[in-house]
C-alpha positions as CSV (number, residue, x, y, z in Angstrom):
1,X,47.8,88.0,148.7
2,X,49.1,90.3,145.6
3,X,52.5,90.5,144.1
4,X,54.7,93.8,144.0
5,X,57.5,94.1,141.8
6,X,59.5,96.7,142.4
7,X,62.4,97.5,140.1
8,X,62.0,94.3,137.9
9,X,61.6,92.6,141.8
10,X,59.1,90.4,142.5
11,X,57.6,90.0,146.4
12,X,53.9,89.1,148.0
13,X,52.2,91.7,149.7
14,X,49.8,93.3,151.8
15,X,51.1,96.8,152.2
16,X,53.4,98.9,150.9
17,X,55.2,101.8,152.2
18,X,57.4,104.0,150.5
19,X,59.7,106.4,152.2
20,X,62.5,108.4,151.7
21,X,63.4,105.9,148.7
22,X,62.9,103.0,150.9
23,X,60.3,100.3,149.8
24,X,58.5,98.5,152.8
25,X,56.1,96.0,152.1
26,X,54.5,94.2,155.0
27,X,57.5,95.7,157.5
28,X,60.1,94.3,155.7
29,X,62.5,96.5,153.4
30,X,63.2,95.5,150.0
31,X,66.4,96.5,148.3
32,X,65.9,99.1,146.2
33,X,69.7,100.5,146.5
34,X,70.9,100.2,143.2
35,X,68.0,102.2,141.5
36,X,68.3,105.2,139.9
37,X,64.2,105.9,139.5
38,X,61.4,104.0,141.9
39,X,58.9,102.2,139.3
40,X,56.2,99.8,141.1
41,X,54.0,97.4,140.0
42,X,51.3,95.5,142.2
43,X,49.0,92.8,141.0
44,X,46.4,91.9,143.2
45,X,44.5,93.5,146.1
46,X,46.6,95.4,148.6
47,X,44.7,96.8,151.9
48,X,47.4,100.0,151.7
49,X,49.4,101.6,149.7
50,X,51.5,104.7,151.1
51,X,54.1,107.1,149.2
52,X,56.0,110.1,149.9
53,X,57.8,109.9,146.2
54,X,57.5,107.4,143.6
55,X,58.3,108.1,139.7
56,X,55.6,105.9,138.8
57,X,52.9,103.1,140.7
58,X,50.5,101.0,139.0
59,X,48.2,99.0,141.1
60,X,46.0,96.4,138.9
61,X,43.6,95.2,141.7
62,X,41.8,96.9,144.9
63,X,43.3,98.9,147.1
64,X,41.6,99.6,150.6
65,X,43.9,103.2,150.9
66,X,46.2,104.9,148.3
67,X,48.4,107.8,149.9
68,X,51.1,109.7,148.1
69,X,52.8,113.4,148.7
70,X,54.5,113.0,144.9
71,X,54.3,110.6,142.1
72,X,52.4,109.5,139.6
73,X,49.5,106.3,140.8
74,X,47.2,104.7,138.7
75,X,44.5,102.9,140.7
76,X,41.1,103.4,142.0
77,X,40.1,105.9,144.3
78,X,43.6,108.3,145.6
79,X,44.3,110.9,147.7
80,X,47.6,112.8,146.8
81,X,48.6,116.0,147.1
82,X,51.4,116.3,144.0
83,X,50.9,114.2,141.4
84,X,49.3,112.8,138.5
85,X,46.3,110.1,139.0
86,X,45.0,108.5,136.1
87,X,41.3,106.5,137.5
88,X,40.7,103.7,135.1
């Protein structure tokens, strides 16, 4: 199982969901209300990762699907439609 930290947060993981400034990993909500930008981390391999806005994600390990409508993801393969992606 990976880790995720999400605004200096630390959790295990699965899959990640990001919505509407939300953060969901494995169906649960972490809180994320206090932050002014959405910066994630995951280290590890992940089977998802999904994003409608993020400022930036990094995801050191394999992921089996990245999706994103805006943000900047560093990873492996990506599909986005707005957005930087930087393939290591």
């Amino acid at each position: 199982m990976a880790t995720i930290t999400v605004n200096g947060v630390t959790y295990s993981v699965d899959n990640v969901i990001v919505y509407k400034g939300r953060v969901s990993i494995d169906g649960k909500e972490a809180d994320t209300a206090d932050a002014p930008r959405m910066t994630i981390e995951v280290h590890g391999d992940i089977k998802a990762f999904e994003c409608d806005s993020v400022d930036i994600a990094t995801i050191h390990g394999d992921v089996g699907s990245v999706t994103t409508a805006s943000g900047n993801v560093q990873c492996g393969d990506v599909h986005t439609v707005t957005g930087n992606v930087n393939r290591r």
